[in-house]
C-alpha positions in Angstrom: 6.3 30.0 3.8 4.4 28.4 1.2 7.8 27.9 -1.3 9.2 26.6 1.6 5.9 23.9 1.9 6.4 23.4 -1.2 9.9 22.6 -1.6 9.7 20.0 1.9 6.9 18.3 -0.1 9.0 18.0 -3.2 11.9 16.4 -0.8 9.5 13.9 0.8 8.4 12.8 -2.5 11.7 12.5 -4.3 12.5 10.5 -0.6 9.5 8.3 -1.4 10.7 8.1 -5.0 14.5 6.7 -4.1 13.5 4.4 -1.5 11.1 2.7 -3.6 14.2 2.3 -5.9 16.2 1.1 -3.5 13.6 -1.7 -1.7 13.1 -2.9 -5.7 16.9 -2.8 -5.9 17.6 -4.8 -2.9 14.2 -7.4 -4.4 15.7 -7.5 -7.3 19.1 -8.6 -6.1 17.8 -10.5 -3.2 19.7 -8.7 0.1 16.4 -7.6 1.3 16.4 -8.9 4.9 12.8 -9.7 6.5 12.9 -9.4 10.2 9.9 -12.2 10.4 8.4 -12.3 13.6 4.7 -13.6 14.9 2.4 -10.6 14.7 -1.0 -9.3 16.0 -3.1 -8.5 12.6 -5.2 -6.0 14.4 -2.5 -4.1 15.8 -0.3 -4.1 12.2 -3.9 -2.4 10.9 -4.0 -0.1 13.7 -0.9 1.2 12.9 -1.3 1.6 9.0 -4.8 3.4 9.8 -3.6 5.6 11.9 -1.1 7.0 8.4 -4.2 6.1 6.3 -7.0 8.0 8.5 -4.8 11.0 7.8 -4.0 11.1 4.2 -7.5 10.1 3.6 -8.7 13.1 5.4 -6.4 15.4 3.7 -8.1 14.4 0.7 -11.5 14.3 1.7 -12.0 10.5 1.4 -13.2 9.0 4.4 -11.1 6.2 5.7 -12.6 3.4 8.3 -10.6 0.3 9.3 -13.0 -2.7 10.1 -11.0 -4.5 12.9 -14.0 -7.0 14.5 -12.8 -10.2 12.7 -11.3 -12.8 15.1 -8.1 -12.8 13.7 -4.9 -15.5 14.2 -1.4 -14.4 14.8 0.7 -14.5 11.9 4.5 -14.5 10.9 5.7 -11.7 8.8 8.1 -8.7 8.6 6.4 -5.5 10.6 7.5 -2.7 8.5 7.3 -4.4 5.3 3.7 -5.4 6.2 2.9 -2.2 7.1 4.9 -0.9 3.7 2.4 -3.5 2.0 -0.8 -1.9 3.6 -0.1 1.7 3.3 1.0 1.2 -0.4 -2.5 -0.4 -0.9 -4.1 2.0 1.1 -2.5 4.6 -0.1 -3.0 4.0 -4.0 -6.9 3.2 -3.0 -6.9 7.4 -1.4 -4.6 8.8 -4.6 -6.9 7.0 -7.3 -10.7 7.7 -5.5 -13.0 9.9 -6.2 -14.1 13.2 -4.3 -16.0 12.3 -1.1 -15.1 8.6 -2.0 -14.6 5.6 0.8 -11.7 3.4 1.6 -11.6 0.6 4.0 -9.0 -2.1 5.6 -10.3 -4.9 6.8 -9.1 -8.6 7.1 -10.5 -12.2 7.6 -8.7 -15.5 8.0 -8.6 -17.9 5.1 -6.9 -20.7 4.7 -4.3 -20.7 7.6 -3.6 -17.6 6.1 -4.7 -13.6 6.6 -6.0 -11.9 3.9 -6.4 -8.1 4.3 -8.8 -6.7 1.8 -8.4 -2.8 0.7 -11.8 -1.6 -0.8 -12.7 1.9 -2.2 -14.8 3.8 -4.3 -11.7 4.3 -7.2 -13.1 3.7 -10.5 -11.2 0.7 -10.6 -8.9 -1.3 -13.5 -10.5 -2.5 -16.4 -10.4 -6.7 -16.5 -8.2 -5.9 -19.9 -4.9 -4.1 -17.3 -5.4 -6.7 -14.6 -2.2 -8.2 -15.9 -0.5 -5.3 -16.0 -1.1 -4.0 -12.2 2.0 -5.8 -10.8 4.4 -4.4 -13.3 7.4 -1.8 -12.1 6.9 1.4 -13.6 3.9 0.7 -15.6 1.3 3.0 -14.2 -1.7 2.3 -16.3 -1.9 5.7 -18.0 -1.8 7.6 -14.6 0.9 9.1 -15.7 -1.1 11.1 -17.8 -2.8 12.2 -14.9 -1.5 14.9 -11.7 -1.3 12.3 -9.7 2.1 11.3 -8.2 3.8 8.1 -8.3 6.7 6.1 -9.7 4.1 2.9 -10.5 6.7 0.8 -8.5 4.9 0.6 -5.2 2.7 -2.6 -6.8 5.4 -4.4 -7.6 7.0 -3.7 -4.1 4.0 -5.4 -2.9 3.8 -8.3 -4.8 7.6 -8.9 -4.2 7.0 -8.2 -0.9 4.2 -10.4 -0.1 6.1 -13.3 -1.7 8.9 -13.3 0.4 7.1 -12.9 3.9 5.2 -16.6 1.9 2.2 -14.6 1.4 0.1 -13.5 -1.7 -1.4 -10.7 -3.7 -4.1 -9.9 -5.8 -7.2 -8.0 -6.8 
């Protein structure tokens, strides 16, 4: 039983591994097709905490979604804004520390919605900032246990741009 655990987790993560490839294939080339639509924020955050709460838990970080801003309606692709938030999400659970914090929360600004990912990680020194958004460059993670292919940033960024949106830190 546990080879067998083992050997489905390796499959999911090789799966994670070739469909990052293949979203920043189809970026790259441009055939990704957005399926842009007008949204509810608080129910796209609902749905990526619902993921979130339970990774988070797995690795004893505790996860909370702050959902009492009055938020607009706004137009962007479903499952790649919920690709965005559970990368960001994500990364803030794999690089925290034991018995560490993450939250999602979001506020309008400037006709826009910003979602905001904070944590407890030990963060990126100011001297990488410029770094974070490149594929494949994991900021010396990689010399580290944790997984990851240090495209899913990129992904994001690219991402964000197309749905007319933004991304930073």
């Amino acid at each position: 039983i546990r080879y067998t655990k083992n050997i489905m987790q390796a499959s999911e993560h090789l799966e994670s591994i070739i469909n990052d490839v293949l979203d920043m294939a189809r970026l790259e080339a441009g055939h990704l097709n957005l399926n842009c639509q007008t949204l509810d924020c608080l129910e796209i955050m609902t749905e990526a905490s619902r993921t979130l709460e339970l990774a988070a838990s797995k690795k004893g970080i505790l996860f909370t979604a702050d959902t009492s801003a009055n938020l607009p309606s706004i137009v962007a692709d479903r499952t790649r804004l919920i690709q965005v938030l559970l990368n960001l999400g994500s990364n803030a659970i794999k690089y925290n520390i034991r018995n560490g914090w993450v939250q999602l929360s979001a506020i309008p600004i400037e006709g826009m919605v910003r979602f905001i990912v904070r944590d407890t990680g030990p963060g990126i020194p100011a001297e990488r900032h410029d770094q974070v958004f490149q594929p494949f460059n994991r900021l010396s993670a990689e010399l580290t246990e944790i997984e990851g292919t240090g495209i899913g940033l990129a992904i994001c960024r690219r991402l964000a741009h197309a749905m007319n949106g933004r991304i930073g830190f």
